[in-house]
N, C-alpha and C positions, 0 to 999 in steps of 0.2 A: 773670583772668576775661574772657569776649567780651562785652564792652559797646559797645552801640553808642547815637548822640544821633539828634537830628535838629531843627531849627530851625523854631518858627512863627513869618512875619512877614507883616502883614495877612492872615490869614487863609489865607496860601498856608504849603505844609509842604516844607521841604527833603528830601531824599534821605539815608538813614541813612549814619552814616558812625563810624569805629571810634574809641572814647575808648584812648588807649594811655596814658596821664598822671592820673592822683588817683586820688580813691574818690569814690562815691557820696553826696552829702548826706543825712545820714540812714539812709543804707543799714545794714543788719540787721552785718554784717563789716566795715563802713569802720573804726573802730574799732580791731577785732583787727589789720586786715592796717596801719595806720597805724602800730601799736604795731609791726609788725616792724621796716617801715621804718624809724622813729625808732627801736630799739631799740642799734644801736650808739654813738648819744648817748650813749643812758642808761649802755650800758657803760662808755665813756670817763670820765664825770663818774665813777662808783663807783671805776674802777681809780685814778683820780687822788689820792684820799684828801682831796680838798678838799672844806667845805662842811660840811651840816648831820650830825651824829650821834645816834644815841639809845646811847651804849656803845660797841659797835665796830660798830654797823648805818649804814652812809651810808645817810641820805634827803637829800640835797641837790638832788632833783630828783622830787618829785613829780609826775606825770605820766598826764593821762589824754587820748588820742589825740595832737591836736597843741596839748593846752594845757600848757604846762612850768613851772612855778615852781622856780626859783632860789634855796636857802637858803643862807645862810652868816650868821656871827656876824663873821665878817672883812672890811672893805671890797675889800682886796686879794683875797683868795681868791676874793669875787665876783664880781670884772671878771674872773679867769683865767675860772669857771665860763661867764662870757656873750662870750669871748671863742670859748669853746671850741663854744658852742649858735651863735655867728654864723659860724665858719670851717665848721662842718657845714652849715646851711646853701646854704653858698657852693658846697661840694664836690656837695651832692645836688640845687644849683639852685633852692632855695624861698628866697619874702624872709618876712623877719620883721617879723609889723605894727610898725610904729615905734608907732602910735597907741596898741596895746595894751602893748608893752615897758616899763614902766615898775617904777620901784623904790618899796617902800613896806617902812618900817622900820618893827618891833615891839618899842613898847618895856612890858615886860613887868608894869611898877607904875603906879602914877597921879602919882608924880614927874614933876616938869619936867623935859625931857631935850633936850638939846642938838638940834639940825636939825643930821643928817650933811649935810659939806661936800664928801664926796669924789664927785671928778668920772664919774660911770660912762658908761659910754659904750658903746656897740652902733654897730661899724664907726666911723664920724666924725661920727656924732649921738651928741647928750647925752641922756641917759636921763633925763626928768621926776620928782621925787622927789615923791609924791601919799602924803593920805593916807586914801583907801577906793580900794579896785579892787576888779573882779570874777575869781572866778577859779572854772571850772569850774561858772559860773552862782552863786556865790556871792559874796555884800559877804563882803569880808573888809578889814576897818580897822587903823591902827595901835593899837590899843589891845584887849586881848582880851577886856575884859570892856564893851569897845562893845554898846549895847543895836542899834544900826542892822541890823546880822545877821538879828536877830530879828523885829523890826517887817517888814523886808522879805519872811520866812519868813510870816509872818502872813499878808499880802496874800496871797502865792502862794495858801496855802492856802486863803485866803477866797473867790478866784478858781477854782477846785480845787471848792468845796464848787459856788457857782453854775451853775459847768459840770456839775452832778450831779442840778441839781435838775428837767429835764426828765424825770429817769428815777427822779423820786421819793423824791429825797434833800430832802425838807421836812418839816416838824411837819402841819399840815395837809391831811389825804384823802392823805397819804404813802404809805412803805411801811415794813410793819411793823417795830418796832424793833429786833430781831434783823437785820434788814436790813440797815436803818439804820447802825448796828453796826458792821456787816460792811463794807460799804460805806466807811462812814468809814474805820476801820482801816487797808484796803486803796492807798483812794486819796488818803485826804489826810492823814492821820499822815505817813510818808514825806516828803511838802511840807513839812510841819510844820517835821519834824526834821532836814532834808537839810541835811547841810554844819554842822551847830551843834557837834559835838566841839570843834572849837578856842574853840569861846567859854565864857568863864568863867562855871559856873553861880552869878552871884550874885544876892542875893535878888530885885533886880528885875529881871534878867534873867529867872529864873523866874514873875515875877507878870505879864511880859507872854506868857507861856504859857498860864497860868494863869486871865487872863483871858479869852483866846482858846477856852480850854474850857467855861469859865465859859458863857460867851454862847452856844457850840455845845449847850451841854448845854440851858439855858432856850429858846433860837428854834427847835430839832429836836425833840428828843428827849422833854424833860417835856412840852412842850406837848400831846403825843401820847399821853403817859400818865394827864395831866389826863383829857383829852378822854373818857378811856377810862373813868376810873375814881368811882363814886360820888361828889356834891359833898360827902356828908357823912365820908366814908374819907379827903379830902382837907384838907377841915378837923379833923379828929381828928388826922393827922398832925402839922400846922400848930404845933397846940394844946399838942399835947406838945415 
């Protein structure tokens, strides 16, 4: 692609000049064309037979642009896999966030589980052994049926709803609730639910959903239909 910059500083503007290195922040393709580049990674992790499996499918390397997670049940396996994400690398000339590289082990019951000892290491630093990271904009924690996922989905969404309400996403002189609806569905389900697959639906996991609907449904939606609808249609509902 012909991309070109150009630098503002105090107010004065540089002379446009050609980007020959990255992609675009943000940009509509940065994305796809990143997935090329990084894509004979991916190939190498797959051909190697190391890491994570569902059957005979490797997923040992989830990957969306330039964010990579490294699965394996093996500590050894794991250091080939980040040996092999740091010699690439080294050959294509990108460094890898130290700050973000880090190891977070899932252990899969509510048993007490040993703290892995084994040293990992990316080039001649020690990889940090934590237990929440973010990955792909997502908490993801050692533990799967961590409620923190969720809580943090909430906000997004509660954030999501706010930014909506200039354009009439409120109970009050709103817009109508077919709208409403619509609207919700569109823009903030999605937030809701994004990235929750790996978390286990347990009961309270579910009731901090639940309540999150709860509350959208009484401060938008009925209040709207209150408003709308005979006091005494509304007490006969009640009543029954």
């Amino acid at each position: 692609m012909d991309s070109s910059s150009v630098v503002k500083f105090n107010g004065l503007i540089s002379e446009p000049f050609s980007i020959c290195q990255g992609v675009k922040q943000g940009g509509i393709l940065s994305a796809d064309l990143y997935k090329l580049y990084i894509n004979n990674l991916l190939t190498d992790i797959e051909h190697s037979g190391l890491g994570a499996k569902i059957g005979s499918i490797c997923c040992a390397a989830p990957t969306c642009a330039d964010d990579v997670a490294l699965m394996s049940d093996n500590p050894e396996e794991l250091q080939v896999l980040i040996n092999m994400a740091y010699n690439y690398s080294r050959r294509e000339r990108y460094k890898l966030q130290p700050v973000k590289s880090v190891i977070l082990p899932v252990y899969p019951n509510r048993r007490k589980q040993q703290e892995p000892s084994f040293p990992w290491s990316i080039g001649n630093s020690i990889m940090p052994i934590v237990s929440q990271t973010t990955h792909m904009g997502v908490l993801r924690t050692s533990k799967p049926d961590d409620p923190n996922p969720l809580y943090e989905n909430v906000k997004k969404a509660r954030r999501a709803m706010y930014s909506l309400m200039p354009a009439g996403l409120h109970g009050k002189n709103g817009l109508d609730i077919q709208s409403l609806l619509h609207i919700f569905n569109i823009y903030v389900i999605p937030v809701l639910l994004y990235g929750l697959e790996l978390v286990t639906p347990t009961g309270k996991n579910l009731d901090i959903i639940d309540i999150f609907h709860k509350n959208v449904l009484s401060n938008y939606f009925l209040y709207q239909q209150v408003q709308l609808r005979p006091p005494y249609t509304f007490f006969l509902d009640n009543y029954q």
